[in-house]
C-alpha positions in Angstrom: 31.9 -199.5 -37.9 29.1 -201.7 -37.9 29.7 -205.6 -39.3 27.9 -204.9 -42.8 30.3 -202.1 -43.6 33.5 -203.6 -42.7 31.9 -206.8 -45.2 31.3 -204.0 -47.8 35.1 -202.8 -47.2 36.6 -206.1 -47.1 34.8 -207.0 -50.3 36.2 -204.1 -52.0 39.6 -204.7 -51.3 39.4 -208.4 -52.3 38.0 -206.6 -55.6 41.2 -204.8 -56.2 43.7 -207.1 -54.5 42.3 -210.1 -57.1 42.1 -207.5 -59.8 45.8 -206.5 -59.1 47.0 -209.9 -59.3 45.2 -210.5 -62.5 46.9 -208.1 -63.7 50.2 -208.7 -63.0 50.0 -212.2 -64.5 48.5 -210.8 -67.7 49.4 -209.7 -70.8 51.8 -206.3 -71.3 49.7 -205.0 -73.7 48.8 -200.9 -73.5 45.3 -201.2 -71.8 43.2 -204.3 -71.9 40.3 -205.4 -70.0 42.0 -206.4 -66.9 43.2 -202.6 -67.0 39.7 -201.2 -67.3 38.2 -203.8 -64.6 41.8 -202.6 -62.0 41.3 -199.2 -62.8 37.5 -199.4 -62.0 37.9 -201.4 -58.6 41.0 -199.3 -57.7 38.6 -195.9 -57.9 35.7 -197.9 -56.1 37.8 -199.0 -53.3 39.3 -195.2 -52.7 36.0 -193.7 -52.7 34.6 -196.1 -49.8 38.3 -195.6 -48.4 37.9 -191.9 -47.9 33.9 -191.6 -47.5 33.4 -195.4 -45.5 29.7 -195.9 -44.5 28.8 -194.0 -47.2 27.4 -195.2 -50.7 27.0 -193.4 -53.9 25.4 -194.2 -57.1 28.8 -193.3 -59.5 28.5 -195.2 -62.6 32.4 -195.5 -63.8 33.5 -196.6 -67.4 37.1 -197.3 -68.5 38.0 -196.9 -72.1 40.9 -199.1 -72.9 43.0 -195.6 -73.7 42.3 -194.9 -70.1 39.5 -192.3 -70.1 37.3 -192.6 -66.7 33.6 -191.1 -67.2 32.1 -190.9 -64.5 28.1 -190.5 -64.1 25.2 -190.5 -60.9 24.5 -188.3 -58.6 26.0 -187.0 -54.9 24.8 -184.7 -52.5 27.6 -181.9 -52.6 29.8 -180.4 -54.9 33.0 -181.5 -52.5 32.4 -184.9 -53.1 31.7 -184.3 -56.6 35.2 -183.0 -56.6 36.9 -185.2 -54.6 35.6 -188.0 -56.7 36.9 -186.9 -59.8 40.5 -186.2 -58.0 40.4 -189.9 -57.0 39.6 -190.8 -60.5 42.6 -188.5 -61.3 45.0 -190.0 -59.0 44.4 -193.7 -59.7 47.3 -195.2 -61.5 46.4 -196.0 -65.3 43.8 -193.2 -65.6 45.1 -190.8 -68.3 41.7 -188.7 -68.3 38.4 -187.9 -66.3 35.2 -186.7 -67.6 33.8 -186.5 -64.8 29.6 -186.1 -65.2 28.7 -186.5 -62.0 25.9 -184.0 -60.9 24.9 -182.9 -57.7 21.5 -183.3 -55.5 20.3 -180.1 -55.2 
């Protein structure tokens, strides 16, 4: 893996790793905008975890009742998929709606 994507990597994680701890010294309260910001990194971080090297423009909004639109473009329909399972699967996330269209 070449320098600039293990930077990229290691960003990410510090994303989530200070979002995590931001949240765990923040309020209880159902969702807030910690949440939405975690749950945001969290998904970022698992995509370049399972596709590293590769970027995507994915657009992801949080609603604080923790609905996860996602929006942009890849160039398969697995990816589209697998994308929207991530979303799925990341702690927090009660829904996906996932819009994300494929490059045909």
């Amino acid at each position: 893996m070449k320098r600039t994507q293990w930077a990229v990597v290691v960003g990410l994680m510090l994303v989530v790793l200070g979002s995590l701890m931001t949240l765990a010294c923040s309020s209880r309260g159902p969702h807030n905008d910690v949440d939405q910001a975690a749950i945001e990194a969290n998904i970022r971080s698992q995509i370049a975890t399972h596709y590293p090297g590769e970027t995507f423009d994915i657009k992801i909004d949080v609603t604080e009742g923790g609905t996860v639109t996602l929006g942009g473009t890849v160039n398969d329909a697995d990816k589209r998929t697998r994308i929207g399972d991530i979303a799925r699967e990341t702690p927090g996330v009660r829904r996906v709606v996932n819009n994300i269209e494929v490059k045909t």
